[in-house]
N, C-alpha and C positions, 0 to 999 in steps of 0.2 A: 574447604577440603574436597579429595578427588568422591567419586562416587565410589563406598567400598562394594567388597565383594558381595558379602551378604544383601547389601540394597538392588546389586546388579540383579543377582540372581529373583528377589521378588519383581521385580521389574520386569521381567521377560518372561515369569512364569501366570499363564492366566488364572484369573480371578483373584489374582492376589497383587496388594502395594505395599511394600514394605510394611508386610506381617501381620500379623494377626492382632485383634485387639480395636482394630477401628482408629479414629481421631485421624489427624491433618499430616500432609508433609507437605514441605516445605520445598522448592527447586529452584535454581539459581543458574541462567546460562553462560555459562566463561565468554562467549561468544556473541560480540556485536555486528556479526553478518543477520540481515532480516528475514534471508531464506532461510537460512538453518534455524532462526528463531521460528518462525512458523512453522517449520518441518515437526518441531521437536511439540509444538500443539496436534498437529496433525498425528502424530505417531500416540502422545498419551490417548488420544480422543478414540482413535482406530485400534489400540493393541494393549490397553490398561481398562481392569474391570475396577469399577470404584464403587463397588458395594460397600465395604467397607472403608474406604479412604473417600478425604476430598484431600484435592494436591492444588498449592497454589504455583503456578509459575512466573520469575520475578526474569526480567529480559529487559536491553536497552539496545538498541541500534544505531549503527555509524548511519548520516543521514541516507533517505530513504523516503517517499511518498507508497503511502499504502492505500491501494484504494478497495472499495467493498467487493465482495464478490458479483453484484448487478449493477456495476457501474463504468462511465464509459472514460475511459483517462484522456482522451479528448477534451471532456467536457469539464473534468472534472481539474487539471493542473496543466501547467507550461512545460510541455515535452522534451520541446528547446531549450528553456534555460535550465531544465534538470539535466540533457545532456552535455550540454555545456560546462556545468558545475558537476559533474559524475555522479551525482543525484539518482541510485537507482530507483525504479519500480516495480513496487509488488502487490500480486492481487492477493487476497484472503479468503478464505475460504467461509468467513461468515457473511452475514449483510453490513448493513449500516452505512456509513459515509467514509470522506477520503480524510487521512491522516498525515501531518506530517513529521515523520521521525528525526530525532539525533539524540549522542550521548547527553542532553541536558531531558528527554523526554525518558519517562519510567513505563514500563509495560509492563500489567498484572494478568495471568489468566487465570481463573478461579474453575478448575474442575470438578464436579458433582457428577451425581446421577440425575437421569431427566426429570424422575421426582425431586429430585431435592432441590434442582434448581431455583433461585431465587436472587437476581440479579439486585433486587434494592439492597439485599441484608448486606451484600459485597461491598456495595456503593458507600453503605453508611460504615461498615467495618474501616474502609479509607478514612473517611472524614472523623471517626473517634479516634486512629490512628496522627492523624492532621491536629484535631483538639488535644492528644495528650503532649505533640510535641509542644505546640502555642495555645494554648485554653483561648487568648482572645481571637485568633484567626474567625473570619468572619465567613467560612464555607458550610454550605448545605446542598442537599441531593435535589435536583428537582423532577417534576413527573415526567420529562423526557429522559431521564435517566442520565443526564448529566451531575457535575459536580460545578458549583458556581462560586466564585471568591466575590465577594463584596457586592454580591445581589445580581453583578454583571457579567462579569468577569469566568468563560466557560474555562478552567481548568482539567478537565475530565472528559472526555467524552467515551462511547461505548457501542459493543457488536457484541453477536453470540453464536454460537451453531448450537443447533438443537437436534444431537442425534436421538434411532430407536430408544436405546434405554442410557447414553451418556447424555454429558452437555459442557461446554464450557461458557461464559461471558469472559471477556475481557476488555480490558479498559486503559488509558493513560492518565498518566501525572503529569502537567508540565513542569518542569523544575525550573531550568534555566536555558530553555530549545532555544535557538536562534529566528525570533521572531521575524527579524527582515526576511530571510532567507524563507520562511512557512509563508510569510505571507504574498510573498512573490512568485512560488510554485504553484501554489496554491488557487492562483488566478487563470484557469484557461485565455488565450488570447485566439483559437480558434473562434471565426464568424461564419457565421449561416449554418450550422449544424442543429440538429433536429432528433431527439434521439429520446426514447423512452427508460432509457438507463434509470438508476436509481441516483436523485440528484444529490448531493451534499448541502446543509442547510448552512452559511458563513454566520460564525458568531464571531465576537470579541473575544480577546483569550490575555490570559499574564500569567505571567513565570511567578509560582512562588517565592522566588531568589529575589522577584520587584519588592515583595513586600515584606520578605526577612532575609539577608542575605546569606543566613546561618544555615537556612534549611536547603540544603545539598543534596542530593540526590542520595546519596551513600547515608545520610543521616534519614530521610524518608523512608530510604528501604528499609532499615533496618525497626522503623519505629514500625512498619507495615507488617512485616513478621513476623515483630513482638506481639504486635494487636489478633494477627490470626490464630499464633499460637495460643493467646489468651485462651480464644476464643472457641478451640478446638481441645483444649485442656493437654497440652502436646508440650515440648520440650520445645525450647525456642532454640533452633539449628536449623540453617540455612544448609541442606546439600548443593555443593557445586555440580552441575554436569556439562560436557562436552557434546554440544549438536551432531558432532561428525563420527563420535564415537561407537561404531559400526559392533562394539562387543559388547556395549552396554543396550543401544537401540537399536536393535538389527532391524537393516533395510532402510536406515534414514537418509542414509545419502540419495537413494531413489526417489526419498519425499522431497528434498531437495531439489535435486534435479528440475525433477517435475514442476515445482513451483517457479525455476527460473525460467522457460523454455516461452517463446515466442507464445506458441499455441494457447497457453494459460494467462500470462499474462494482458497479452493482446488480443488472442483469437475467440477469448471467451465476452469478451463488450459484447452487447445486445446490438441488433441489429440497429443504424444510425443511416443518414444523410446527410449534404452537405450541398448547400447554393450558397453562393459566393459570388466575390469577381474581386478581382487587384489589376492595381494600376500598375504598367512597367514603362519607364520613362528609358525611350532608346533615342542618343542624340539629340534633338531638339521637339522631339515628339511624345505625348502620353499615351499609351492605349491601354483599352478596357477589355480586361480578359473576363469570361464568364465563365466560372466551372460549378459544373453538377455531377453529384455521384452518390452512390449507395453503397454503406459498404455493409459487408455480412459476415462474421467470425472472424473479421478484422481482416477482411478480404474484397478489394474493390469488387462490385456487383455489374455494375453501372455508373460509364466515365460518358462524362458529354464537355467537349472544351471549345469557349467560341472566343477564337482569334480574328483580326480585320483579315481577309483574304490579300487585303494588298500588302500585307505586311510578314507573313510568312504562309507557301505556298502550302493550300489546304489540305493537300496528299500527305504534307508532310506531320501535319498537326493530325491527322487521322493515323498517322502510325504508334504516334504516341498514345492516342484513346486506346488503339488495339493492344498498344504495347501495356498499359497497365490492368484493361479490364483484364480479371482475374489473378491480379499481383497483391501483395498483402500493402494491406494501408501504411506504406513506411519509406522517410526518405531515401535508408539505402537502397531499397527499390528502385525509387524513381533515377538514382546516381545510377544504376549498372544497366538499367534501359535505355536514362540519355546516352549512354557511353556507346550500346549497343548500335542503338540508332542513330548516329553523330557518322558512324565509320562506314553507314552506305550513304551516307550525302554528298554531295560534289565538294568536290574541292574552293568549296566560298566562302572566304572569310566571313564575310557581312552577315551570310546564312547562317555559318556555325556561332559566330557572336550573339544571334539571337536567340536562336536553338537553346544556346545555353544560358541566356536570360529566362526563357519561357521556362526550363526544366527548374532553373534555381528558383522561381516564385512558386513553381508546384510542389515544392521538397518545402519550404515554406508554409504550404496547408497541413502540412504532417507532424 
């Protein structure tokens, strides 16, 4: 059901969540875009006093790699075939490692106060919600704060933000995500990068659907719920809400925003490096290109690129160093400076056919 009036208005009025009395609520987003699902974390976290409430929020995402907020999406997934495959990217505003989303992956946020938090009790509320569906399923919580099926097998993983007096944790379920596709994104294919970012640790992972194919995502939810509201002593109602809905969340579409915009997503990677070299085969010939660079707020710092001088002339490969130092670290960059620099060059085939070998391998490091 829609979010009613009465719920609207505790929602928007501070220090208070749906009314008086204390215990849980429940939150459900209509919405499988992964910036309005964040958005809508960011807003309870920023503009909801939960003295008396904890709110759980129940969210699924059309695919999507999420990566932590200290971490470098260089390092961390395949840029390329997430472009390729429309696969966006999103940072998060907590720590922890990189994720990868779709409708078979379930996403929990467990709102508290900064006291109250307790990210295991969350952990194990899933897994008693896990055992009352299947009593034999074989998962438990381990000390990294994962959730493991059959000893190996990381199902769950987890991040948190830890505000002044709020907090959230939140975590995934895998249900039935598209393994080939996670584990293929998931794989940086960038070489010679160097970067202090915060690294993601690779485990083994399975869909509970391998091991029961009954357990659906929409059956998980609703057993997860059931277990909070147990556990809250609260009426088991899941409220629907809409992320976009600007008269129930006022100002969320600016949290939005915000979360899709270059600057955040890319410009916030920790400071990184990158030596390399690729081979570009022109005609019957190989050569060894060298490139060095730094980049900073996801903004080249320092370009160094070494071409054979007999191979294309070195003024002109110096216009490209000048042309990127200070450009953001991104193919369409380097597409609208080769483009730039292509239309003062002479009129020579041979020239511009390489010109535009050299610019495609450097759109290539990106």
């Amino acid at each position: 059901m829609a979010l009613p009036r009465s719920l609207r208005s505790c929602l928007q009025r501070p220090g208070v969540l749906g009314g008086a009395g204390g215990g849980g609520l429940i939150l459900q987003s209509l919405s499988d875009d992964v910036y309005q699902n964040l958005a809508v974390e960011d807003w309870i976290h920023d503009q909801v006093s939960l003295e008396n409430r904890q709110v759980l929020f129940l969210w699924r995402n059309a695919p999507a790699v999420v990566i932590g907020r200290h971490q470098n999406p260089w390092q961390e997934c395949n840029l390329r075939l997430m472009r390729q495959k429309g696969i966006k990217l999103a940072r998060r505003r907590s720590g922890g490692g990189t994720v990868y989303h779709d409708l078979g992956n379930i996403n929990l946020t467990f709102f508290t106060t900064r006291k109250k938090y307790e990210r295991m009790d969350n952990l194990k509320l899933v897994v008693r919600a896990l055992k009352a569906l299947r009593p034999q399923l074989d998962v438990h919580v381990t000390d990294r704060y994962d959730i493991v099926l059959g000893g190996r097998y990381k199902i769950s993983g987890t991040a948190a933000k830890l505000g002044r007096t709020t907090a959230y944790h939140h975590c995934t379920l895998l249900c039935g995500a598209d393994k080939s596709v996670l584990s293929s994104v998931l794989k940086s294919p960038y070489k010679g990068l160097k970067s202090n970012a915060t690294a993601s640790v690779p485990s083994s992972v399975r869909n509970l659907l391998e091991e029961d194919p009954a357990l659906t995502c929409e059956l998980l939810l609703e057993a997860i719920a059931e277990e909070y509201a147990m556990q809250h002593q609260i009426d088991h109602h899941v409220t629907l809400i809409n992320p976009a809905d600007e008269a129930v969340l006022p100002g969320i579409n600016n949290k939005t925003k915000e979360l899709q915009t270059w600057e955040w997503v890319y410009g916030k990677t920790p400071k990184f490096s990158i030596s390399t070299y690729f081979d570009m085969t022109y005609k019957d010939s190989v050569l060894e290109v060298k490139v060095d660079m730094e980049v900073k707020h996801g903004r080249i710092e320092v370009c160094n690129i070494d071409v054979p001088e007999q191979w294309l002339p070195p003024g002109l490969c110096q216009e490209l160093v000048k042309s990127l130092t200070g450009c953001r670290f991104c193919p369409d960059e380097v597409t609208v400076l080769a483009s730039t620099v292509l239309r003062t060059c002479p009129q020579d085939d041979e020239l511009r056919n390489k010109w535009n070998l050299l610019c495609e391998n450097m759109r290539m490091l990106m």
